[in-house]
CHARMM-style PDB file with segment names, atoms N, HN, CA, C and O in Angstrom:
ATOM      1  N   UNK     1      30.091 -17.606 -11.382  1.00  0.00      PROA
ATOM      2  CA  UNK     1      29.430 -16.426 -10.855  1.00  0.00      PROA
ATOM      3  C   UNK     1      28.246 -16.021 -11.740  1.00  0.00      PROA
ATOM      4  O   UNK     1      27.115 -15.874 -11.277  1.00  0.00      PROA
ATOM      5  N   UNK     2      28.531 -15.861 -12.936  1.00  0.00      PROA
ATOM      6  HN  UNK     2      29.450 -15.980 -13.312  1.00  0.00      PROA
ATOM      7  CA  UNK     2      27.620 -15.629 -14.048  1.00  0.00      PROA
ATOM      8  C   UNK     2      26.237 -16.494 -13.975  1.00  0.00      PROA
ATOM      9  O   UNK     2      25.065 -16.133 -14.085  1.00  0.00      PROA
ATOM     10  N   UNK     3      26.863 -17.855 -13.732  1.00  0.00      PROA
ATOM     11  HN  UNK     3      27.815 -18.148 -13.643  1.00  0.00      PROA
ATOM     12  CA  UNK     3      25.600 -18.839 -13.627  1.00  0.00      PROA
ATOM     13  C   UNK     3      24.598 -18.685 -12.849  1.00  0.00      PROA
ATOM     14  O   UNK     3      23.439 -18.981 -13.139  1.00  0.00      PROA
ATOM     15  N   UNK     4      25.046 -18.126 -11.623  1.00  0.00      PROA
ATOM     16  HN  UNK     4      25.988 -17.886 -11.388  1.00  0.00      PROA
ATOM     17  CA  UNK     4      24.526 -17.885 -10.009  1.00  0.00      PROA
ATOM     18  C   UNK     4      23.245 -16.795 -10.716  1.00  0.00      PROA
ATOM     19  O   UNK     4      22.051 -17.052 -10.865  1.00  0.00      PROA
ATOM     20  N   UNK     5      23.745 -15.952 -10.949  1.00  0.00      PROA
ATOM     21  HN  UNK     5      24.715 -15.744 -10.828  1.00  0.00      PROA
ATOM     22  CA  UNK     5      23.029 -14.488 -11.301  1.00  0.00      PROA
ATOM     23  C   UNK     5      21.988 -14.791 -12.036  1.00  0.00      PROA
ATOM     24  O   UNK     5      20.954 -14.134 -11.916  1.00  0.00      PROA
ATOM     25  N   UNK     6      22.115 -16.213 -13.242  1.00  0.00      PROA
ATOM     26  HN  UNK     6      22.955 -16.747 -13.339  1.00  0.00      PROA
ATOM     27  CA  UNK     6      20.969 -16.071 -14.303  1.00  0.00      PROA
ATOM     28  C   UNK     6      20.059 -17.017 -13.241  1.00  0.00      PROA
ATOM     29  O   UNK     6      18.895 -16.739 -12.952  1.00  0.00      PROA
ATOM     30  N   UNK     7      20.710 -18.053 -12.769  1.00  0.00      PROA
ATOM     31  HN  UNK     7      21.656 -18.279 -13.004  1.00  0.00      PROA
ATOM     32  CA  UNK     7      19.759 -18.935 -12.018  1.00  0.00      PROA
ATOM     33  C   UNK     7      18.925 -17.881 -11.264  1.00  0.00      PROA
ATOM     34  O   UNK     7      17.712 -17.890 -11.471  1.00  0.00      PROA
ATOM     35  N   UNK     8      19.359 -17.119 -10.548  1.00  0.00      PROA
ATOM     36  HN  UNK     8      20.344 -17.112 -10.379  1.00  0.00      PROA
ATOM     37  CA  UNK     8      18.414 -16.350  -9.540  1.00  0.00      PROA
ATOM     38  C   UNK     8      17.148 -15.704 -10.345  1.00  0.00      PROA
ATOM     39  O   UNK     8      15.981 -16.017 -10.114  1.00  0.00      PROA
ATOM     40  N   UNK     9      17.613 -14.635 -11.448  1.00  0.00      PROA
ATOM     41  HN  UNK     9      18.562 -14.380 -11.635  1.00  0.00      PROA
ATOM     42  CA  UNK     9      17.149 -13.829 -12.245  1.00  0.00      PROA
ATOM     43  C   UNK     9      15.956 -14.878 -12.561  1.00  0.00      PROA
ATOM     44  O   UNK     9      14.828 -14.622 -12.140  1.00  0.00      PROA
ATOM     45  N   UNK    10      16.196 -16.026 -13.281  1.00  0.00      PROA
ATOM     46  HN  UNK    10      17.112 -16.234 -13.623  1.00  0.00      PROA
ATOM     47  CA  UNK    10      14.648 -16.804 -13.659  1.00  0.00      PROA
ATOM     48  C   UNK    10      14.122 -17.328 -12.854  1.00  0.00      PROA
ATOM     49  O   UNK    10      12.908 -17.522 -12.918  1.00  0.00      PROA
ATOM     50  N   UNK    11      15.157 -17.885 -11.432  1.00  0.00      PROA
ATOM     51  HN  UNK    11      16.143 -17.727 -11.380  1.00  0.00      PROA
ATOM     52  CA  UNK    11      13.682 -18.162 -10.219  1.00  0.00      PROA
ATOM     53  C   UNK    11      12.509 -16.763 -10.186  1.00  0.00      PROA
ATOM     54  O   UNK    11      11.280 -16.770 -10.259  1.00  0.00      PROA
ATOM     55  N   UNK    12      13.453 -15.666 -10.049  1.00  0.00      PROA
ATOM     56  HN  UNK    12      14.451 -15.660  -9.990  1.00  0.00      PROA
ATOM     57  CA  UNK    12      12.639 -14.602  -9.623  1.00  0.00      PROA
ATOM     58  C   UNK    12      11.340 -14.396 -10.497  1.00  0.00      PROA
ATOM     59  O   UNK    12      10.169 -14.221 -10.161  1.00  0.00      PROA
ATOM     60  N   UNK    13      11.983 -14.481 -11.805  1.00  0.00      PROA
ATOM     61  HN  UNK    13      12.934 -14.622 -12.078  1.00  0.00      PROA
ATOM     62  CA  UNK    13      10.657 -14.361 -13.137  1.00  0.00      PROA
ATOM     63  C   UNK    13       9.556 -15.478 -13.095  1.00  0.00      PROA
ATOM     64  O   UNK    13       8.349 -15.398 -13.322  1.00  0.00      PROA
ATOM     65  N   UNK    14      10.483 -16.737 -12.670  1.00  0.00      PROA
ATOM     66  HN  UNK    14      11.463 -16.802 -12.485  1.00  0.00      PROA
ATOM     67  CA  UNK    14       9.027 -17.617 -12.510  1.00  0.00      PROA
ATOM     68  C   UNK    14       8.137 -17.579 -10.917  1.00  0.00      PROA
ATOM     69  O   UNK    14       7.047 -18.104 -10.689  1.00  0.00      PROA
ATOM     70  N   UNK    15       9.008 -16.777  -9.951  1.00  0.00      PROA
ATOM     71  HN  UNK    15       9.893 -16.350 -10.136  1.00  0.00      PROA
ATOM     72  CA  UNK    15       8.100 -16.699  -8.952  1.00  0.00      PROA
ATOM     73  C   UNK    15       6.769 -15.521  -9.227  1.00  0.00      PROA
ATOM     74  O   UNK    15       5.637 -15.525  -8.743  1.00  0.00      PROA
ATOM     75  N   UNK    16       7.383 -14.590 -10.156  1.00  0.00      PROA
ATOM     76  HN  UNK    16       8.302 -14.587 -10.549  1.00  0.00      PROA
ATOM     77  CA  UNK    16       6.733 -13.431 -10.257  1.00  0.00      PROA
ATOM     78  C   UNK    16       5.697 -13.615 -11.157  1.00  0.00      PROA
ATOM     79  O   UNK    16       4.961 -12.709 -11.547  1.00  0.00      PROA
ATOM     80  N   UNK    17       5.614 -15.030 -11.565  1.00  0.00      PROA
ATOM     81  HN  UNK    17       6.212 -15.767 -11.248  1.00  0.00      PROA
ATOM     82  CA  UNK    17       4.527 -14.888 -12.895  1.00  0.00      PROA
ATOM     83  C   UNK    17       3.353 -15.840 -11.980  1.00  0.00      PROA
ATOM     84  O   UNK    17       2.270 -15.828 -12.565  1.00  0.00      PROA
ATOM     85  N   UNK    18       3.333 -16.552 -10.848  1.00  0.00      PROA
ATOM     86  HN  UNK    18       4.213 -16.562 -10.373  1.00  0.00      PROA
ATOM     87  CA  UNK    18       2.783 -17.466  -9.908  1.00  0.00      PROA
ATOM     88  C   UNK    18       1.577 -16.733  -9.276  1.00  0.00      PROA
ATOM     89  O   UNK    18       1.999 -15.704  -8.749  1.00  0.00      PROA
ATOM     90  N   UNK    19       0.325 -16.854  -9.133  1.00  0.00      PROA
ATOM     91  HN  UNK    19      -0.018 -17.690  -9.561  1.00  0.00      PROA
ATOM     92  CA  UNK    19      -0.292 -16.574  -8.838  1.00  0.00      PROA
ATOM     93  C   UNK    19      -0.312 -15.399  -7.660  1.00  0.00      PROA
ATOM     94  O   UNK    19      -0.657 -14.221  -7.747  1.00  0.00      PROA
ATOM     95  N   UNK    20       0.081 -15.999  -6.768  1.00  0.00      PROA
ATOM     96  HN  UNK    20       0.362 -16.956  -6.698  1.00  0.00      PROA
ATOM     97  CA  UNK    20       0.377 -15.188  -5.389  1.00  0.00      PROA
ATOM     98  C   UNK    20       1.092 -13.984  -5.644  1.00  0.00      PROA
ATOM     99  O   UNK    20       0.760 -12.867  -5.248  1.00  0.00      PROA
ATOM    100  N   UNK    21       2.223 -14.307  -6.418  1.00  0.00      PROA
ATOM    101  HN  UNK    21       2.493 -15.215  -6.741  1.00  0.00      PROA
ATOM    102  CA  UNK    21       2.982 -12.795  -6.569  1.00  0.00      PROA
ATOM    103  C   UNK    21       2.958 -12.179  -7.784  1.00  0.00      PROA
ATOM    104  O   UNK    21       3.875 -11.434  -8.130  1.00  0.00      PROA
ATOM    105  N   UNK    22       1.901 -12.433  -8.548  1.00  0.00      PROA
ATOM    106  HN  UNK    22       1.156 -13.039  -8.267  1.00  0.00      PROA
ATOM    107  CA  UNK    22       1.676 -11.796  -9.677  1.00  0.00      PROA
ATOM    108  C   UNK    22       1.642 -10.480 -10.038  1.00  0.00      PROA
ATOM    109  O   UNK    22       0.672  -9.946  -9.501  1.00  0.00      PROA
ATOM    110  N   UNK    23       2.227  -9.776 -10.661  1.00  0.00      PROA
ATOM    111  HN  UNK    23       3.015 -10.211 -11.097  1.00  0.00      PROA
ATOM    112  CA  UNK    23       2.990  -8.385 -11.062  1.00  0.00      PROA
ATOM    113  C   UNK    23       1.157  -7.270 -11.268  1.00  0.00      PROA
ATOM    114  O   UNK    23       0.854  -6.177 -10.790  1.00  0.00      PROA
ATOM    115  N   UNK    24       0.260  -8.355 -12.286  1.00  0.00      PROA
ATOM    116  HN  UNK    24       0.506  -9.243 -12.674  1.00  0.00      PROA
ATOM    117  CA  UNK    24      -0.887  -8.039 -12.908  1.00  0.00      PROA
ATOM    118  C   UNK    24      -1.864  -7.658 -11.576  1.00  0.00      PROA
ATOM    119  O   UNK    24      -2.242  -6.518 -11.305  1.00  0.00      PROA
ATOM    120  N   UNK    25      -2.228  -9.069 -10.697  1.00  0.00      PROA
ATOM    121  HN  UNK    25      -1.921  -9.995 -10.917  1.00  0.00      PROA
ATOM    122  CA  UNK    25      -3.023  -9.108  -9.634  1.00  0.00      PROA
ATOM    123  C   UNK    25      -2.646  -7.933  -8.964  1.00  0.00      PROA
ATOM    124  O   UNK    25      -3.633  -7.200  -8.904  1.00  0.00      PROA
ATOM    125  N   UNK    26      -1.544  -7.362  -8.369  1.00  0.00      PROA
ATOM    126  HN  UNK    26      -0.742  -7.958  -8.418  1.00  0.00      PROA
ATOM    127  CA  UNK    26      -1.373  -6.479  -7.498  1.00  0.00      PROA
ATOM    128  C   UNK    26      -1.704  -4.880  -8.207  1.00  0.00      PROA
ATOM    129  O   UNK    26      -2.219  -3.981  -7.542  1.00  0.00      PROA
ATOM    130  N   UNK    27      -1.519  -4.807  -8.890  1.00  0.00      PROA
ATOM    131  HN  UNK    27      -1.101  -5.538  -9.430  1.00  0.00      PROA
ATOM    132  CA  UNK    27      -1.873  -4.305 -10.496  1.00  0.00      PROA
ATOM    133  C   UNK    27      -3.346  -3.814 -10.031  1.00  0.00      PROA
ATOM    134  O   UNK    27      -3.660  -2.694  -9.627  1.00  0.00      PROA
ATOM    135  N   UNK    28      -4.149  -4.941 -10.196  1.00  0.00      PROA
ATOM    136  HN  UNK    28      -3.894  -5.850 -10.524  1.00  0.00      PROA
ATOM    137  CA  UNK    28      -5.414  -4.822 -10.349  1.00  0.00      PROA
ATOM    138  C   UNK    28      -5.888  -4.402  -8.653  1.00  0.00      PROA
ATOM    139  O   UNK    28      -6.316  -3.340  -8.201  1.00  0.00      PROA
ATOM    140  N   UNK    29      -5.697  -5.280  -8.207  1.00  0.00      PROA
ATOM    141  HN  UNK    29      -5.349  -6.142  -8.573  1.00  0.00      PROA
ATOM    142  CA  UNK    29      -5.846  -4.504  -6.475  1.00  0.00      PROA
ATOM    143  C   UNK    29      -5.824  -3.180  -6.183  1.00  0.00      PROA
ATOM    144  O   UNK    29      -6.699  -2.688  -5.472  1.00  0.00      PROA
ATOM    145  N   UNK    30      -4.883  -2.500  -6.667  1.00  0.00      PROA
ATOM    146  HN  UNK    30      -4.171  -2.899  -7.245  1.00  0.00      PROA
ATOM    147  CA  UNK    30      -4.444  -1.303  -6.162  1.00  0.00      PROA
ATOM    148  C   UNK    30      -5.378  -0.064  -5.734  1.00  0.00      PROA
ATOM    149  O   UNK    30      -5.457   0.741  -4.806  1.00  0.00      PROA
ATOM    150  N   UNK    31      -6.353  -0.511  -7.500  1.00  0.00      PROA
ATOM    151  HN  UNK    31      -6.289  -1.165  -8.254  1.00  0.00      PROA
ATOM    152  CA  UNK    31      -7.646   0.443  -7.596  1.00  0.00      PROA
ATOM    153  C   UNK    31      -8.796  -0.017  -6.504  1.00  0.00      PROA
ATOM    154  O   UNK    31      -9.621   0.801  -6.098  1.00  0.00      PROA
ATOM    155  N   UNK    32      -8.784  -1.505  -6.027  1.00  0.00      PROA
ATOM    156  HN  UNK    32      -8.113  -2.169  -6.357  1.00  0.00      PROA
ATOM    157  CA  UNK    32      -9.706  -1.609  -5.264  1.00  0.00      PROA
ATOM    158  C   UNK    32      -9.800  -1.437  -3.777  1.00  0.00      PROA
ATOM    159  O   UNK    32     -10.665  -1.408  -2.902  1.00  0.00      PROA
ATOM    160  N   UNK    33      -8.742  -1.356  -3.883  1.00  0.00      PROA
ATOM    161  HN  UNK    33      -8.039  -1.380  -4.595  1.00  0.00      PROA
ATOM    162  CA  UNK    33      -8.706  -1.208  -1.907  1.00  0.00      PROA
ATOM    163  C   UNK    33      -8.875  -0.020  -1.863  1.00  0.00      PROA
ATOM    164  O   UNK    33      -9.683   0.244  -0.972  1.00  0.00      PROA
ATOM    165  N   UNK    34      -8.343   1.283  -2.637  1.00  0.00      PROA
ATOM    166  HN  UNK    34      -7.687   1.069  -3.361  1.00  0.00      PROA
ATOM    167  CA  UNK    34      -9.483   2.700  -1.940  1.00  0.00      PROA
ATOM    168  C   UNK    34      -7.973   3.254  -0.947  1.00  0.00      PROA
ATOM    169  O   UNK    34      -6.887   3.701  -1.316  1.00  0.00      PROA
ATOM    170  N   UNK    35      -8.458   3.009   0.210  1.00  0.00      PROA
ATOM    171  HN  UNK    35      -9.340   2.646   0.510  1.00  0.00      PROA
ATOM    172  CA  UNK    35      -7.304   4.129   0.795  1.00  0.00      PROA
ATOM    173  C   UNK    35      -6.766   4.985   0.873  1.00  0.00      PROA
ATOM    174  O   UNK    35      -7.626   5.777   1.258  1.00  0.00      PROA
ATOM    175  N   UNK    36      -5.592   5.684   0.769  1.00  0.00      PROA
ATOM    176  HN  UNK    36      -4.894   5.040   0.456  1.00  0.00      PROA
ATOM    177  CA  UNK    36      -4.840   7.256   0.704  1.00  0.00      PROA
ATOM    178  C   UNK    36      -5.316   7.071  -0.999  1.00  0.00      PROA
ATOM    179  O   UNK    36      -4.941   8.105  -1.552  1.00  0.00      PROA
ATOM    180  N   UNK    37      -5.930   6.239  -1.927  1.00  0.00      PROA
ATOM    181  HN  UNK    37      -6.234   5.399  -1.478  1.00  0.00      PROA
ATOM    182  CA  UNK    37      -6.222   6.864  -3.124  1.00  0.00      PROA
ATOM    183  C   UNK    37      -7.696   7.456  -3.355  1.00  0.00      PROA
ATOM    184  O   UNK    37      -8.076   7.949  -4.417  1.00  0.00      PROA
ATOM    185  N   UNK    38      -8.419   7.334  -2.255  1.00  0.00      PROA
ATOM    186  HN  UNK    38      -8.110   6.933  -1.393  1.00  0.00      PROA
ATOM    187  CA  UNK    38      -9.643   7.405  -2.468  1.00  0.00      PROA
ATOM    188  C   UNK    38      -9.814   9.038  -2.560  1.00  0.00      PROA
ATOM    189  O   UNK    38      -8.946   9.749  -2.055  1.00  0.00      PROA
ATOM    190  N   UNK    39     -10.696   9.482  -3.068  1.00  0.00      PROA
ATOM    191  HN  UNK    39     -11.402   8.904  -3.478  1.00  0.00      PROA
ATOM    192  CA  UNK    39     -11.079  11.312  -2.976  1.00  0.00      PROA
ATOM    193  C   UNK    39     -12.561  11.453  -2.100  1.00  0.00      PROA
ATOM    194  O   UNK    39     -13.678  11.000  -2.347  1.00  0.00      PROA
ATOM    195  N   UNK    40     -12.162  12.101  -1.223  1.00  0.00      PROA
ATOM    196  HN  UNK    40     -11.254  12.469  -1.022  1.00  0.00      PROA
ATOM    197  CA  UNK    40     -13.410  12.442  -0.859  1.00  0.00      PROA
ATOM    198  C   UNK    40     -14.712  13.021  -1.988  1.00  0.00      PROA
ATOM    199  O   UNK    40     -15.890  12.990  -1.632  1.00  0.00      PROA
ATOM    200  N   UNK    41     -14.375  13.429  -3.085  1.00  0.00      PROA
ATOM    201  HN  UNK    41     -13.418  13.454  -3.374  1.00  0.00      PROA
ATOM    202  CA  UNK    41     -15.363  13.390  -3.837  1.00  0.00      PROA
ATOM    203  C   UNK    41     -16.286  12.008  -4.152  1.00  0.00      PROA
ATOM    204  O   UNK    41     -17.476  11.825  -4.408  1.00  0.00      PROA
ATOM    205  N   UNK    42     -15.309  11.286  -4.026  1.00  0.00      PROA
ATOM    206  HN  UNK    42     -14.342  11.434  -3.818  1.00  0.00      PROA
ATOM    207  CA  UNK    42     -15.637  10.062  -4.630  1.00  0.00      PROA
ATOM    208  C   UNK    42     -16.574   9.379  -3.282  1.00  0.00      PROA
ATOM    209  O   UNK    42     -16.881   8.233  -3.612  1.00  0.00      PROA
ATOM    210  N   UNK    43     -16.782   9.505  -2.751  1.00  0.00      PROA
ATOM    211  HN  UNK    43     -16.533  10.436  -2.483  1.00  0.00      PROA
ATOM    212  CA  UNK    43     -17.798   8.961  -1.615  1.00  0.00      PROA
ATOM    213  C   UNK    43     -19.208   9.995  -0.984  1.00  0.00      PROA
ATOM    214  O   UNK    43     -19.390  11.202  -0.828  1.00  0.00      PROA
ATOM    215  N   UNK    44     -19.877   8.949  -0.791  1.00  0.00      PROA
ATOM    216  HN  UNK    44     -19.729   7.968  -0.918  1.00  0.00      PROA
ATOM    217  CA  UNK    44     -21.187   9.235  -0.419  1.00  0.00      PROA
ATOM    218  C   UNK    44     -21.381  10.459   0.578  1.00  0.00      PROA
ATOM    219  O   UNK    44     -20.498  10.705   1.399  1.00  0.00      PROA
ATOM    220  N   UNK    45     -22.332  11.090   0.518  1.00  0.00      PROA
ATOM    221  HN  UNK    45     -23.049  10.891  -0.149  1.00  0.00      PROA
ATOM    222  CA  UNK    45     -22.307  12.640   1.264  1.00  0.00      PROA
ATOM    223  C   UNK    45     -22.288  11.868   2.943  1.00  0.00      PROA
ATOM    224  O   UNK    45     -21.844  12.518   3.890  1.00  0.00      PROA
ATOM    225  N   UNK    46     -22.678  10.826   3.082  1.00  0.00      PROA
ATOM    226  HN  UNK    46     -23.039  10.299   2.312  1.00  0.00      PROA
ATOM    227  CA  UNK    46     -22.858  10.613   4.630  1.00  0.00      PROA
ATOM    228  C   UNK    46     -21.578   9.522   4.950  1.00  0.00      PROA
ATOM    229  O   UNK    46     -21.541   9.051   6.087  1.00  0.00      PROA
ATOM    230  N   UNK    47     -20.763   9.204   4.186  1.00  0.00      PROA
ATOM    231  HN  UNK    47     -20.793   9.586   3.263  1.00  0.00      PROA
ATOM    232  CA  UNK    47     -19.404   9.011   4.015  1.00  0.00      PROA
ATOM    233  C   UNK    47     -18.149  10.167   4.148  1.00  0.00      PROA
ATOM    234  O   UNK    47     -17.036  10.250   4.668  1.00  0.00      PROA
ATOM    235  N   UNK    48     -18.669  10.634   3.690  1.00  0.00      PROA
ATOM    236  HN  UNK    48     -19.573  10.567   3.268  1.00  0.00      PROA
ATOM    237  CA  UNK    48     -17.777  11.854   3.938  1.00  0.00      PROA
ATOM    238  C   UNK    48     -17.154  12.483   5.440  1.00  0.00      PROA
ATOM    239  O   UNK    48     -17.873  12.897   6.350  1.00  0.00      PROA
ATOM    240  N   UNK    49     -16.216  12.461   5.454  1.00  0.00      PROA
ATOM    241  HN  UNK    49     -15.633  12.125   4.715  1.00  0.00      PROA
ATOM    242  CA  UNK    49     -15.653  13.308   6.639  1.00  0.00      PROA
ATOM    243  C   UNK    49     -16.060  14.692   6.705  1.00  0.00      PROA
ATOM    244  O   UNK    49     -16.112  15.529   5.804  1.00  0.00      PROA
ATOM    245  N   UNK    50     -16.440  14.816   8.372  1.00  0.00      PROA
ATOM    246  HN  UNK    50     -16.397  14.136   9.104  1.00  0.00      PROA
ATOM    247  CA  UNK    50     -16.757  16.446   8.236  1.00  0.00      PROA
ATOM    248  C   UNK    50     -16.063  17.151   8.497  1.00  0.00      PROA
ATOM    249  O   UNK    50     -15.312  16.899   9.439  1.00  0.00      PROA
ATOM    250  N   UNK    51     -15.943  18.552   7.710  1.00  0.00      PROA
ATOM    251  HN  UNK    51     -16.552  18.757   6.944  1.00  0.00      PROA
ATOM    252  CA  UNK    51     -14.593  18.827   7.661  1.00  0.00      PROA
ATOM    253  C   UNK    51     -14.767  20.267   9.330  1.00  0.00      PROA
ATOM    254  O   UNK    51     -13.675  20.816   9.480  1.00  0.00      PROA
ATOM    255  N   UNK    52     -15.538  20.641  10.067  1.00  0.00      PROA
ATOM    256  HN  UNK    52     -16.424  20.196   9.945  1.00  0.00      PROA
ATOM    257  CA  UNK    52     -15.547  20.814  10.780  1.00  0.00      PROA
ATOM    258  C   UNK    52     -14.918  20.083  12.495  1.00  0.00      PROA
ATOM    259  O   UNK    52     -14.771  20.542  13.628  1.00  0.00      PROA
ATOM    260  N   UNK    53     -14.683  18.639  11.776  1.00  0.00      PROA
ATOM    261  HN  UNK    53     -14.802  18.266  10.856  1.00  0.00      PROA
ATOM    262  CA  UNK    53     -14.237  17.654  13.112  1.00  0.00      PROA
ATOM    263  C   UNK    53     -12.881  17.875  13.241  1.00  0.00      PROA
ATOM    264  O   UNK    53     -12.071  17.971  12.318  1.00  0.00      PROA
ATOM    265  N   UNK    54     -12.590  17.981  14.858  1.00  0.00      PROA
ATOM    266  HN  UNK    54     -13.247  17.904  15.608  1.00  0.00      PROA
ATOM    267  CA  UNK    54     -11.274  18.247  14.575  1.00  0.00      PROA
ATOM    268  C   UNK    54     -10.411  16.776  14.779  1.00  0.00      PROA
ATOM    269  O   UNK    54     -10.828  15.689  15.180  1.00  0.00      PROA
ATOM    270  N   UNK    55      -9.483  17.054  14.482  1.00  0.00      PROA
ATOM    271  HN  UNK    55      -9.144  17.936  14.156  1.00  0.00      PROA
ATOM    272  CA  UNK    55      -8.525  15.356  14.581  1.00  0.00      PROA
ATOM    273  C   UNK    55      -8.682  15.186  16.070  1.00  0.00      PROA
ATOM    274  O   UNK    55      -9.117  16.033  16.850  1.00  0.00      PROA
ATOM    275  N   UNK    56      -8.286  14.030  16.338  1.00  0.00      PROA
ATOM    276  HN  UNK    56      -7.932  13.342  15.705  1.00  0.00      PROA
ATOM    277  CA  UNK    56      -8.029  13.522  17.707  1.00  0.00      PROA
ATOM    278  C   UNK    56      -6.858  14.420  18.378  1.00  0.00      PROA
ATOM    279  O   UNK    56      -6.414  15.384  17.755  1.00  0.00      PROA
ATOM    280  N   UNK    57      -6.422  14.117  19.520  1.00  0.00      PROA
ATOM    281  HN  UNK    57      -6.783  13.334  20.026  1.00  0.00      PROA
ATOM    282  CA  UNK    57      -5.198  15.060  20.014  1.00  0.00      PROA
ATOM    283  C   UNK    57      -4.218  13.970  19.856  1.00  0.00      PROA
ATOM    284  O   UNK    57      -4.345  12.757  20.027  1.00  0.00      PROA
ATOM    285  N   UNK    58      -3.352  14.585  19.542  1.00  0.00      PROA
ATOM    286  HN  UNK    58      -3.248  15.570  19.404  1.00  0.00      PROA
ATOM    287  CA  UNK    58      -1.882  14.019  19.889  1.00  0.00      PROA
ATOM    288  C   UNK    58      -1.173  13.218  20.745  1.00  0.00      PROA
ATOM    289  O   UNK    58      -0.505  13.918  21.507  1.00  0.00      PROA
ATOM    290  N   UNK    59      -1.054  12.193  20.915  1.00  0.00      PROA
ATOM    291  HN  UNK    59      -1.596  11.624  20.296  1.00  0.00      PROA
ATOM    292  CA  UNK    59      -0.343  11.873  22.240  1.00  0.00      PROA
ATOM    293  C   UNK    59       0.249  12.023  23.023  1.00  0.00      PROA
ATOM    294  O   UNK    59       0.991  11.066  22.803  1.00  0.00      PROA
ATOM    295  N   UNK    60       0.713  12.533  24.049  1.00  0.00      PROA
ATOM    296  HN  UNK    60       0.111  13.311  24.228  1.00  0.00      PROA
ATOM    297  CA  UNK    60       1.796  13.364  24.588  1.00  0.00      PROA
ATOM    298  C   UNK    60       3.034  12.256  24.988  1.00  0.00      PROA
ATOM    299  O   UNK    60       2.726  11.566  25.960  1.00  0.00      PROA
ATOM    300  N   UNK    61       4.441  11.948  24.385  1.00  0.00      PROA
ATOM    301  HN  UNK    61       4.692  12.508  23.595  1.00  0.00      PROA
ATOM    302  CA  UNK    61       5.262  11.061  24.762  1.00  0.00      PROA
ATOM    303  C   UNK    61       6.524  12.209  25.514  1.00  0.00      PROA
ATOM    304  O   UNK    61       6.953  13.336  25.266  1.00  0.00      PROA
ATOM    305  N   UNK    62       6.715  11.354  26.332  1.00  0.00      PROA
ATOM    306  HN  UNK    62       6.366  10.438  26.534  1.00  0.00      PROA
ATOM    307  CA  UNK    62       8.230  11.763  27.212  1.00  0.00      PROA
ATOM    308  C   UNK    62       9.598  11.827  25.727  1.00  0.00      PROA
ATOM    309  O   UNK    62       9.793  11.291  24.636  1.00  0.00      PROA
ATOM    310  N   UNK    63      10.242  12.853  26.637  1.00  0.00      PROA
ATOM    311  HN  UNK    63      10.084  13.288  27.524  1.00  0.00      PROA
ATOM    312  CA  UNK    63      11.080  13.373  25.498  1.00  0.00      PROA
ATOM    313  C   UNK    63      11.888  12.639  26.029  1.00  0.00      PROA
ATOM    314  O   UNK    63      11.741  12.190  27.166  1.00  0.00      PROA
ATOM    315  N   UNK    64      13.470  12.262  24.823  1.00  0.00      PROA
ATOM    316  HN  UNK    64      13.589  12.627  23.899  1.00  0.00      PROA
ATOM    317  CA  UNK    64      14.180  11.064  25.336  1.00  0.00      PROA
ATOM    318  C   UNK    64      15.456  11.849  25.412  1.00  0.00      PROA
ATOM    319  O   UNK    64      15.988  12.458  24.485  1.00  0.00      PROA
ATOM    320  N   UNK    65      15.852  11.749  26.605  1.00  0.00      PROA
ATOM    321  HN  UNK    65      15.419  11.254  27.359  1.00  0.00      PROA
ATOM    322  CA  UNK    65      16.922  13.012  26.764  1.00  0.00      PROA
ATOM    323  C   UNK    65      18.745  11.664  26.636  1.00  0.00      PROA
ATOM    324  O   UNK    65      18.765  10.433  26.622  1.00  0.00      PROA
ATOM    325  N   UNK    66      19.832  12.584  26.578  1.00  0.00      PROA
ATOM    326  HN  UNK    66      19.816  13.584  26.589  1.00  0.00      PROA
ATOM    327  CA  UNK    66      20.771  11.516  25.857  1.00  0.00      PROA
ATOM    328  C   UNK    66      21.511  11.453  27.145  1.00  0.00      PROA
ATOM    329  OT1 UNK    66      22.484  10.708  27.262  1.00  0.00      PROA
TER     330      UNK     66
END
């Protein structure tokens, strides 16, 4: 049983050190993609959302009765 556990434990460490799933790379990504981290400060005045717009509407879905 013991054996099982370490075998897994160092596949996992050597998958995690492999390019693709690298702990660092994703790391480093994080800052670049922007997204829910971005601040509207941080972007251009004609980037900016206006804050006068209103959201889209809502969808209206059928209620799911039991």
């Amino acid at each position: 049983m013991e054996t099982v556990v370490i075998v897994v434990v160092v596949a996992g460490l050597l998958l995690s050190f492999t390019r693709q799933f690298s702990p660092l790379r994703a790391a480093q990504q994080l800052g670049r993609i922007g997204g829910w981290m971005t601040h509207e400060e941080d972007l251009e005045l004609a980037e900016r959302r206006d804050a006068n717009q209103n959201d889209p509407p809502i969808p209206h879905r059928r209620l799911r009765g039991r």
